[in-house]
Structures are given as C-alpha cells and as structure tokens.
C-alpha positions as CSV (number, residue, x, y, z in Angstrom):
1,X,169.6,212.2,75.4
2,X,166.8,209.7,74.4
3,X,165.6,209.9,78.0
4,X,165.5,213.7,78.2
5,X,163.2,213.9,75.0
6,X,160.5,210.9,76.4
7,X,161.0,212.9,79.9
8,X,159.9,216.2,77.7
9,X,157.7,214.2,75.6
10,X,155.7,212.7,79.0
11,X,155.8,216.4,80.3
12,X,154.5,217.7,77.4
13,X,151.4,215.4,77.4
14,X,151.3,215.6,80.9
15,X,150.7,219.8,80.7
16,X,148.3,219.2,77.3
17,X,146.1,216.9,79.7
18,X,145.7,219.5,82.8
19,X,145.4,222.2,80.3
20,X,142.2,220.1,78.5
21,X,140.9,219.1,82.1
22,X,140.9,223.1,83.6
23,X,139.5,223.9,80.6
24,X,137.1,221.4,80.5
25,X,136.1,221.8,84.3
26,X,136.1,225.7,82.8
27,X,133.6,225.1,80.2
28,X,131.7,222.7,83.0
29,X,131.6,225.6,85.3
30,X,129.7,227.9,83.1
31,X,127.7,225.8,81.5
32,X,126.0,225.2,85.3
33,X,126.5,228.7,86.1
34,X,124.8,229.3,82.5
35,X,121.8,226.7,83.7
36,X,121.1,228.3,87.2
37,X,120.6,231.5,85.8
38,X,118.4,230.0,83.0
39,X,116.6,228.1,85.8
40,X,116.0,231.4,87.9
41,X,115.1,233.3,84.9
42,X,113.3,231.0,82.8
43,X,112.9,233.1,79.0
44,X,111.1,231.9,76.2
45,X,112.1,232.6,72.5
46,X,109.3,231.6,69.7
47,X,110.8,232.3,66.3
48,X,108.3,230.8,64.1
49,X,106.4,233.2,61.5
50,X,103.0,232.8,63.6
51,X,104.1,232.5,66.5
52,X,102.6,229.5,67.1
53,X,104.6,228.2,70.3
54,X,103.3,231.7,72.1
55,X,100.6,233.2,74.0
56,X,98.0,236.3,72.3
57,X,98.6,239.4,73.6
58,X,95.4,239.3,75.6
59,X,95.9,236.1,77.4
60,X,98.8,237.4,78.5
61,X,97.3,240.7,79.9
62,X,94.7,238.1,81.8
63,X,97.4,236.2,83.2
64,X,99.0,239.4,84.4
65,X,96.4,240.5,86.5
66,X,95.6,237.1,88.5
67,X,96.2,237.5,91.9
68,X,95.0,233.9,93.5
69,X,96.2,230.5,92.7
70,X,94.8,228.5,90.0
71,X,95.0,225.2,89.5
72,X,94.0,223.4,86.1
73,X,93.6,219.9,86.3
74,X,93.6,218.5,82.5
75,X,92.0,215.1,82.6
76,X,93.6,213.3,79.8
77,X,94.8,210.2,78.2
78,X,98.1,209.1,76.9
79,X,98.5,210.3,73.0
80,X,99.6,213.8,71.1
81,X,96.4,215.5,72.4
82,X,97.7,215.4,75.8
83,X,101.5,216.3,75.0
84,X,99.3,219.2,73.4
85,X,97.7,220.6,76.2
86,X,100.5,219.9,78.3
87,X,102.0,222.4,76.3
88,X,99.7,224.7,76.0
89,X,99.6,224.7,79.6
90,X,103.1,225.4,80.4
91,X,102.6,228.2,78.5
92,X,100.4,229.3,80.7
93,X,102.6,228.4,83.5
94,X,105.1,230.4,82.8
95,X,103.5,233.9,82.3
96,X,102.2,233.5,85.9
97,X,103.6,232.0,88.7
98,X,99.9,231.6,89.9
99,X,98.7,229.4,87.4
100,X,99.5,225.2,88.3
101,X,98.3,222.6,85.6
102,X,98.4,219.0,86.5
103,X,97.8,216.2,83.8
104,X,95.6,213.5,85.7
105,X,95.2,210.2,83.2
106,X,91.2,209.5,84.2
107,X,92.0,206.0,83.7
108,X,94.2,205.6,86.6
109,X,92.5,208.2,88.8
110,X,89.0,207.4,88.3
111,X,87.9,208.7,91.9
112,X,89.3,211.8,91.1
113,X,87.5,212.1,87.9
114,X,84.2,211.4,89.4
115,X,84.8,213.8,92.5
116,X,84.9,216.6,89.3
117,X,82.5,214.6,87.6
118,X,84.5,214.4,84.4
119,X,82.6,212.1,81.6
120,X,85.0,212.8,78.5
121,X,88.6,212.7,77.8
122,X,90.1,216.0,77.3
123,X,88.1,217.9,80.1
124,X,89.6,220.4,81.6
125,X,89.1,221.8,85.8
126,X,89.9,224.9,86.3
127,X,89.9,225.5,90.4
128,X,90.3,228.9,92.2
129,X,89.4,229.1,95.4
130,X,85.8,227.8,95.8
131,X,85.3,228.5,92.5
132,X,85.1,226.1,89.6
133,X,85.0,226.0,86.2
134,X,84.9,223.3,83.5
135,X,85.7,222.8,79.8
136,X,85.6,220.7,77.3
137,X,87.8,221.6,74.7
138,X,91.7,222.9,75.8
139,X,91.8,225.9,72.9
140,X,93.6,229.5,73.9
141,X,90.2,231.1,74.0
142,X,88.5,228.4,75.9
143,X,91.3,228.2,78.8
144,X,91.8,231.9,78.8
145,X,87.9,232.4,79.1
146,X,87.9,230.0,81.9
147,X,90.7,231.7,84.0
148,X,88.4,235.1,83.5
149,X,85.1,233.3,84.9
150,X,87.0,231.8,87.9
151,X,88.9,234.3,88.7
152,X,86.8,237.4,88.7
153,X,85.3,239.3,91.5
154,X,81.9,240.4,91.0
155,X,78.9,237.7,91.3
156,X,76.7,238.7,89.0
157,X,73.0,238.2,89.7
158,X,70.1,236.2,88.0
159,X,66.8,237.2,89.0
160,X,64.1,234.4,88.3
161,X,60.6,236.0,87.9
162,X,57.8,234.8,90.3
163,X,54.3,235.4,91.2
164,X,52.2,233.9,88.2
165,X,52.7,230.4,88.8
166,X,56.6,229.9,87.2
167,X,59.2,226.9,87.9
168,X,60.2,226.8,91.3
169,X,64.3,227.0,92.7
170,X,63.3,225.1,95.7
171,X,61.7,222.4,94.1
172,X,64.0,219.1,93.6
173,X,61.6,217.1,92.0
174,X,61.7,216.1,88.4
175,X,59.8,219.2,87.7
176,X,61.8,222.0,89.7
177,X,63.8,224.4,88.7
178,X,66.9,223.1,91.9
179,X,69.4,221.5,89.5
180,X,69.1,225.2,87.4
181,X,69.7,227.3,90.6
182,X,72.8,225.0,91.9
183,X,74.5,225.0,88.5
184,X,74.1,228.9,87.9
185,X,75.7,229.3,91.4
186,X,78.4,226.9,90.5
187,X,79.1,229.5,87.6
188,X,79.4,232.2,90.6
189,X,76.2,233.6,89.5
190,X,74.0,235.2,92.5
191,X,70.6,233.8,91.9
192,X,67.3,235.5,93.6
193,X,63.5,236.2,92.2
194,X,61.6,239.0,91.4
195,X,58.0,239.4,93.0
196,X,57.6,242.6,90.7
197,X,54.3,243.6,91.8
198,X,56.2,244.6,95.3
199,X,58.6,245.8,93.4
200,X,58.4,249.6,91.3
201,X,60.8,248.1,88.5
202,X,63.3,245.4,87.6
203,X,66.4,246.4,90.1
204,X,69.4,248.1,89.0
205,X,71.4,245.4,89.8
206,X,69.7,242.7,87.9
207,X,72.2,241.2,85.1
208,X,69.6,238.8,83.7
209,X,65.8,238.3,84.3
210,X,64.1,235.1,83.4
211,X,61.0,234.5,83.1
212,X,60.3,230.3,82.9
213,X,56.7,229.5,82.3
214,X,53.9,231.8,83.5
215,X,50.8,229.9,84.5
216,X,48.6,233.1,84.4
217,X,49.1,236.4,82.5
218,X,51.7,239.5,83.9
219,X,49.9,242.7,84.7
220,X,50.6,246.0,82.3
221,X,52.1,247.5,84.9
222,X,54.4,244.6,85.1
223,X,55.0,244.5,80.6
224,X,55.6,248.1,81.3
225,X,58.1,247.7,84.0
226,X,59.6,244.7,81.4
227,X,60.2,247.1,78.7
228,X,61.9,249.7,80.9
229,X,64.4,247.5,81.7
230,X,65.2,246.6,77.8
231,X,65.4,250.6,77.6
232,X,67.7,250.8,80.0
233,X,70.0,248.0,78.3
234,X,68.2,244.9,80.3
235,X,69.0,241.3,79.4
236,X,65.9,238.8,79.3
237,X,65.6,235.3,79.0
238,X,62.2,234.0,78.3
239,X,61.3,230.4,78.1
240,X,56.9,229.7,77.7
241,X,55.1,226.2,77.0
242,X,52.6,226.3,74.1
243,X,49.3,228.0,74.6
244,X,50.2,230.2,77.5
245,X,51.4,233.4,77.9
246,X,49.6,235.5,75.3
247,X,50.2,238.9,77.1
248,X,53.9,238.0,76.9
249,X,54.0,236.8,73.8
250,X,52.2,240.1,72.3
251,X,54.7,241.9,74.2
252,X,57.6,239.7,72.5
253,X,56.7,241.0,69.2
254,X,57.8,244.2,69.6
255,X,61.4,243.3,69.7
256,X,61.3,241.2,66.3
257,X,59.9,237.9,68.0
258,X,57.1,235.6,66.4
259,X,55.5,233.1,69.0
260,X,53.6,230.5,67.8
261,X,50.1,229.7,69.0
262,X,51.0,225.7,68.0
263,X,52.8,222.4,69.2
264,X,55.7,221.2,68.0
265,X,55.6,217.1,66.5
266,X,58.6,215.3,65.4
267,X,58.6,212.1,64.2
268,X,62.3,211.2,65.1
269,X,62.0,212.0,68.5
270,X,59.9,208.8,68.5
271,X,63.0,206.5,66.7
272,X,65.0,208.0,69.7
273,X,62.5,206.5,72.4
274,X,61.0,210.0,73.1
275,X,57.2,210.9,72.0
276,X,56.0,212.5,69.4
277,X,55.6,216.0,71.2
278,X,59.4,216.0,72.4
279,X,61.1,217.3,69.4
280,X,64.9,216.4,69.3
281,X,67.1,219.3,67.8
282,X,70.7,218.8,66.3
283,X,70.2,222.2,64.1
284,X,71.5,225.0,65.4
285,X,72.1,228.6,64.3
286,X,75.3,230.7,64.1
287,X,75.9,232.7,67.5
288,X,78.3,233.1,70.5
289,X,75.7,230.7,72.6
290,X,75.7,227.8,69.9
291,X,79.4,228.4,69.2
292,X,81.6,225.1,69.6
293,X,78.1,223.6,70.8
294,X,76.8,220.0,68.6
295,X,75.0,218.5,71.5
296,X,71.4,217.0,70.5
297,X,69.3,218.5,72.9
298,X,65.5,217.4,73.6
299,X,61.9,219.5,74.8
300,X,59.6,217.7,75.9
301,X,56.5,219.7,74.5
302,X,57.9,222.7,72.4
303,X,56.1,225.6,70.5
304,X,57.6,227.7,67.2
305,X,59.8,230.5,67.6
306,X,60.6,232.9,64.6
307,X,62.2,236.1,63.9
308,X,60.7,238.9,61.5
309,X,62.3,239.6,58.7
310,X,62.6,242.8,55.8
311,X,59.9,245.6,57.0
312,X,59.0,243.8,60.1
313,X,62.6,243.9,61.7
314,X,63.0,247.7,60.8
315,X,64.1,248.4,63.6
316,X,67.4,247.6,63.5
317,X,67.6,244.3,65.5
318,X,69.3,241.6,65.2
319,X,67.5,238.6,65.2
320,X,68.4,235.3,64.9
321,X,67.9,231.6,64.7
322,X,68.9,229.3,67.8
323,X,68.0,226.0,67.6
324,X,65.2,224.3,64.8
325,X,64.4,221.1,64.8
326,X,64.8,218.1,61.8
327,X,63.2,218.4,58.7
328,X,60.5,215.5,59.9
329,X,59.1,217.5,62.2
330,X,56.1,220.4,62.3
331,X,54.3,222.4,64.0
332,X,50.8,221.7,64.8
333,X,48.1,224.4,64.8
334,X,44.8,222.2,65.6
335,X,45.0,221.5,69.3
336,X,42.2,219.5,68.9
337,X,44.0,217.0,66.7
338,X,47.1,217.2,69.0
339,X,44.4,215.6,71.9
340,X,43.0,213.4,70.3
341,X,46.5,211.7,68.6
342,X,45.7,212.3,65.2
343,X,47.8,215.1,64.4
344,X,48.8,214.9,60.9
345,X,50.6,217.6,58.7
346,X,48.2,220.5,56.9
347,X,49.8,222.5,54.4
348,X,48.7,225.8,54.4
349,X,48.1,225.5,57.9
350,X,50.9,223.7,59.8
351,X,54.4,225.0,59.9
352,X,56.9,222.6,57.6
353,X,60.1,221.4,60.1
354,X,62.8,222.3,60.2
355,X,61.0,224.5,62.9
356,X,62.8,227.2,65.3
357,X,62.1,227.0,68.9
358,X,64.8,229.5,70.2
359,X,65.8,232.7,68.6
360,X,67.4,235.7,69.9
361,X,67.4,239.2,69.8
362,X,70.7,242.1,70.1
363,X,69.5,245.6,69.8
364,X,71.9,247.3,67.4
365,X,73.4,251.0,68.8
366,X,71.1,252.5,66.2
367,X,68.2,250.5,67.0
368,X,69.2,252.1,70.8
369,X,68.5,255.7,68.9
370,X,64.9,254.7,67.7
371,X,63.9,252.3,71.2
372,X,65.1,255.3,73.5
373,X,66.5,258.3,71.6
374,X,70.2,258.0,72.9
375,X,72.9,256.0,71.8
376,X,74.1,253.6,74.1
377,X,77.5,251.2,72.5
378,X,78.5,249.4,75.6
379,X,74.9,247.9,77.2
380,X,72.2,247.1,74.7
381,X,69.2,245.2,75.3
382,X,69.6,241.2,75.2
383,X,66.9,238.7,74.8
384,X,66.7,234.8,74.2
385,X,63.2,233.3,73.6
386,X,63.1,229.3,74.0
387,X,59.4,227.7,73.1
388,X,59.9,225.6,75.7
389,X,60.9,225.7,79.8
390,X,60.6,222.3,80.4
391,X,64.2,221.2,78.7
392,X,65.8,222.5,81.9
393,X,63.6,221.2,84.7
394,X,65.5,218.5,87.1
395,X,64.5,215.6,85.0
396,X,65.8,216.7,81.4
397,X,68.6,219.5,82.1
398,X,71.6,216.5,82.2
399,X,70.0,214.8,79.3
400,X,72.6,215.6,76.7
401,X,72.9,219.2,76.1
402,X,70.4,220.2,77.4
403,X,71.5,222.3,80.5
404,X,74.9,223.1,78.6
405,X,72.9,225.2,76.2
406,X,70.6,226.6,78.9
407,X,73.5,227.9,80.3
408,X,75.5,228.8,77.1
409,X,72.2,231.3,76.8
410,X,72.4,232.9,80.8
411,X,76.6,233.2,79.6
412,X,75.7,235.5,76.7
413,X,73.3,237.5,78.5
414,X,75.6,238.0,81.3
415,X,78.7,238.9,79.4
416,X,80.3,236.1,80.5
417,X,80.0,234.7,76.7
418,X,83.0,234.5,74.8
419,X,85.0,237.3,77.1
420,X,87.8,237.2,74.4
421,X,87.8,236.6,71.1
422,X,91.4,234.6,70.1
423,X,91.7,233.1,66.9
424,X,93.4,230.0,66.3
425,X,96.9,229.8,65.2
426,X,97.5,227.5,62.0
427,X,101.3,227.1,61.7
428,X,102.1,227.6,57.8
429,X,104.1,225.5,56.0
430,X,106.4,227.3,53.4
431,X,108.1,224.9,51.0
432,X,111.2,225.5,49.0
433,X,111.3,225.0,45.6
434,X,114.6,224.2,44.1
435,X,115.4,223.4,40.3
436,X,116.8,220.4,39.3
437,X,120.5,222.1,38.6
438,X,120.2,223.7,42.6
439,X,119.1,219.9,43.9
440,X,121.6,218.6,42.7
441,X,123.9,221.1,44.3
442,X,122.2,221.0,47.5
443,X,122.7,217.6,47.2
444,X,126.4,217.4,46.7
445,X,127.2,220.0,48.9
446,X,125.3,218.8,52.1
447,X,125.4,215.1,51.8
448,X,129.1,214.2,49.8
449,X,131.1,217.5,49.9
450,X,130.4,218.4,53.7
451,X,130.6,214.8,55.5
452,X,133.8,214.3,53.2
453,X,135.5,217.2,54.4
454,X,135.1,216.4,58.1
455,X,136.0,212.9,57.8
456,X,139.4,214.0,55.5
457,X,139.9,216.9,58.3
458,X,139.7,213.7,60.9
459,X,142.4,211.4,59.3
460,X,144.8,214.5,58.9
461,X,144.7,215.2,62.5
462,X,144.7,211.5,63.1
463,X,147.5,211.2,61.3
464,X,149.5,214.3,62.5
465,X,148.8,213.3,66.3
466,X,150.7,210.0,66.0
467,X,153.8,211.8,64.3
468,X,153.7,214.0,67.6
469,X,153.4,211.4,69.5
C-alpha cells in the first residue's frame, strides 16, 4: 500500500514536471515567435506628455519622401551627448530604411575625421551620393535641415557679378574668390557670373546675385537692370570696401540701407594680433543667418552699415542689424587721418562703436504693393549688405567664422535657410504633492504592507508544498 502511494506520489510529480516543461517550452515558443514579429515589424510607442522620445510631424514627412541612401556619420566622443544623438538618430533610422547613422569616436579614427575634415566633437556628416553636408550641432531642426539640403534635386545657381574689376573665382591666391566658389558648390549650389552689359537683365534663373567689390562704378543701365530683379522678387548679396562704389551705394538707399563714406578702427582687433583697421566682431543681430551662430569673425578693412529707421523705412521693409562690432571701436570719417596713422575718435563726426557692418533687408508683402503694385507672399526681394568683401577672400574665409557666416548669408537668400522651423522639446517634470497623512500611507502600503504580503504568500506555499510532498 505504502509503495502504491510513493509510486502515485512519483507519478504525480513526474506529470507536474512535463506539464511545467510544455508549458514552459509553450511560453518559450511565443515569446520568440512574439520577437520575430517585433523584429520584422519594429513599432514604436512614446507615451510621455511631449512626446519627447518622437519625431515632429515634419521630419517625418521629410523622411518619407527620401528616395537615396543617406548616411550620417556622427563624430563623437564617449559621454551622454553621444548616447543622445545616438538616439536621436535611431529615430531617424527607423522612419526610413534609407537613412544609416554611424557613431565614429574621432579619437580612435582620426584619419577618418580628417578625410571629413571634422575639428570639433559633436560634428555631424551627412553623405548622399556626392553630396555632403556638415553640422555642428545634432538638434531635430539641424539634422532634418541637413537631410533637405543633401537630398534635394535642384542646384540652385549663384551668379557672381563681373565686369568692373570684382573678386575673381579662378583666383587661388590669398586674394581670390576660389575657396568661395569650391565651398558654395560643396553646398550643391551652381555657381556662374554675370557680364550684364551682354546681358538685357539678371536671368530668370538666378537664385542669388552677388556683387563683391566693384573697382569702378556699374552703368544705369546696369542699377536699372538691378532693381528689376528686386521687382521681380530677386535676392542680392552685396559686399563693398570703403570709399568705392558710390553709384551702388546711392542705389542701396532706396531699399532702407545707409552706407558709410568711413573706415572702420577697432582697438581690440590690435590685443588679438590683428591691426587697427581689421575690426573683430562677436555682436551679432537677431536673424535666421546669425541664428545658432557665436563665431568671432574678422574684416580686414571694413566700412559702416546701417538701416533707416521711423519715416525713412516707410516703406515697409524690414531691416535689420547683422553683425556690429565692440564698443572700442569707430568709425573714421577723415581719410586723411586714417593715412597718416593718427586716427583718433571725433565726436560729432566719427560714428561711436558698437558699429554695424552687415545689415539686411526682407521686403514685406505690403512693401511688394508699394515697390511694384502687386502682392507677391511667396518670393520677396532679399538683400544682405556686408561693409566689407575682403572677410571671404582665400586668406581670411577659414579664419574662425568667417566663411560660416558668409555662407549662413548665400543660405538665407537661397531658401535653403532654416527650411523647417522645429522647436525644441523640453520634457516637463510634473511632481506629486502628497500630504503628510497620504505619505505616510503611500508609505505603508508600498514599502511594509505590499513586500509583507508577498513574502507571507511565499512561506504559505512554502509550507503547503512540503505537506504535498
């Protein structure tokens, strides 16, 4: 009899453990079947308030419409910025299947940070084809910016004015405009010139004109042919050394510009080992172009640039301040002092630093109605005025910021300035407030009441087990 019951006993146990093991191997089985299906179709599921671990709707609309592959390389350096951006990146990844980040530490792959020529930690390669595009700073808008400028279609086309003595593309020496040309084309712009005395106007196809330092004056017919391209929604970037360029500079102040007829001195260009006529500016204005930019960037001989304001800017611009310099600085008005070094500040005369040198100019849709009688919303006129082309010649465009801002300025006259606009999301923390009678509770209830019941609920089926047993 004793035998029968261990036999059943031994069966008993015997059935309880193939039982646990097919239903283990059960469980087992869908848990994989579970993960292949979550490996084929990966899904997401961000629950927080702000949505913080997800993509704006207009990223995703970009990422949608990529058709070639793209690869980011994110040259970064071990610490919670890079877990960051790796993050942000898979997020990315997964949207499109055409879109492959890769984390290089710069440290360990320095030949592959100098074939990019990355300088800082946290810069960012984006890659499409023969196309490249570089930033500095891994934000949603930034990265989804970049995917627009690498990945689109059209070139669009730069036309550098010529014929009256102006920088020259071809020319690689420290003067020339070569570095210019070959980092526009590396931003897939199309650059040509503009001979527009064989031309009857500015062509249709021209997304921005530049005019860099005019050694003799442009004929009316040529001012004329100017201001029918602003009509017609042009974009213009002009860029004139002091005490040249009057035509131009006449023609400037119709659109709200004030030129100075002076030279620019600052005396902390000299603590920086520059000369006295190469102001240094670290001021800049608030605008798409100087947006995320704090660079210190340096003219070698610079002239005043202002903006009308009240009655003189009726109509309807908007005008504003790019870059001034420090509050050392001035700008000269005797040229005759300025040649024989003994320049000296005038009140009255000379204008006090902090002194503009850039400024630019938006035509509003009603300042469309009163320039041409129609009003246009989508393409209105654009112009940038720098007192200074020199900053951007071969010598001085890598010198700090120098050709960053240059071509911060050809971005927002193309378009190709901040394409999309997505705010930064701040993840909000809500506290809970508890009184001291619900703390308590909380307390008893989570850390004694809870813990005690599982480990009572343990010795009873402890207990029981071994009288079965």
């Amino acid at each position: 009899m004793a035998k029968t019951e261990r036999s059943s006993g031994k069966t008993s146990r015997i059935k309880l453990g193939t039982n646990a093991l097919i239903y283990s191997l059960v469980v087992l089985a869908i848990l994989i079947f579970i993960q292949l299906i979550a490996y084929r179709h990966n899904k997401r599921f961000d629950l927080t308030e702000n949505k913080i671990h997800s993509l704006a709707p207009q990223s995703v609309k970009v990422l949608k419409s990529i058709k070639k592959d793209v690869t980011i390389k994110a040259f970064m350096r071990e610490g919670p910025e890079k877990e960051k951006v790796a993050e942000l990146l898979d997020l990315y990844a997964y949207h499109s299947k055409k879109i492959h980040p890769q984390i290089i530490d710069p440290d360990r792959h320095p030949g592959e940070a100098k074939q990019y020529d990355v300088r800082n930690y946290g810069t960012l390669v984006f890659i499409c084809g023969d196309r490249k595009e570089k930033i500095l700073q891994a934000t949603e808008e930034t990265v989804t910016n970049a995917l627009v400028k690498v990945t689109q279609k059209k070139r669009k086309k730069i036309y550098f004015l010529t014929g009256h003595g102006e920088k020259d593309l071809k020319n690689s020496g420290k003067t020339g405009y070569s570095q210019v040309k070959k980092s526009l084309g590396e931003k897939n712009y199309e650059v040509k010139t503009l001979l527009l005395t064989r031309n009857e106007g500015v062509p249709k196809d021209c997304d921005v004109l530049v005019i860099a330092d005019p050694q003799v004056e442009l004929l009316q017919h040529e001012l004329a042919a100017l201001k029918a391209y602003l009509k017609q929604g042009g974009h213009l970037l002009v860029m004139i050394n002091p005490y040249t360029s009057v035509g131009l500079v006449n023609f400037l102040k119709d659109f709200g510009f004030k030129v100075g007829d002076n030279m620019i001195v600052d005396k902390l260009s000299r603590i920086l080992g520059g000369g006295y006529l190469m102001p240094v500016v670290a001021g800049y204005g608030t605008h798409p172009i100087t947006r995320n930019f704090n660079m210190m960037t340096f003219y070698p001989t610079a002239r005043s640039v202002q903006v009308m304001t009240g009655k003189n800017a009726e109509m309807n611009w908007d005008l504003r301040i790019l870059a001034k310099t420090g509050e050392a600085s001035w700008a000269e008005t005797n040229r005759k002092l300025l040649e024989t070094g003994k320049a000296r500040f005038d009140k009255g005369q000379d204008l006090k630093g902090p002194v503009p040198l850039a400024a630019v100019c938006e035509v509003t849709p009603e300042g469309m109605v009163k320039l041409t009688g129609k009003l246009r919303k989508k393409r209105r006129p654009r112009i940038v005025v720098v007192g200074d082309p020199d900053f951007v010649e071969n010598g001085y465009f890598n010198l700090y910021g120098n050709g960053i801002f240059f071509l911060n300025m050809v971005n927002w006259l193309a378009e190709k300035d901040v394409l999309i606009a997505i705010p930064p999301k701040n993840p909000e923390s809500q506290p809970l407030t508890l009184t001291r009678r619900q703390g308590l509770i909380s307390f008893w209830v989570n850390v004694v009441a809870i813990p005690l019941f599982i480990i009572i609920l343990g010795i009873i089926v402890f207990i029981r087990r071994r009288l079965n047993g």
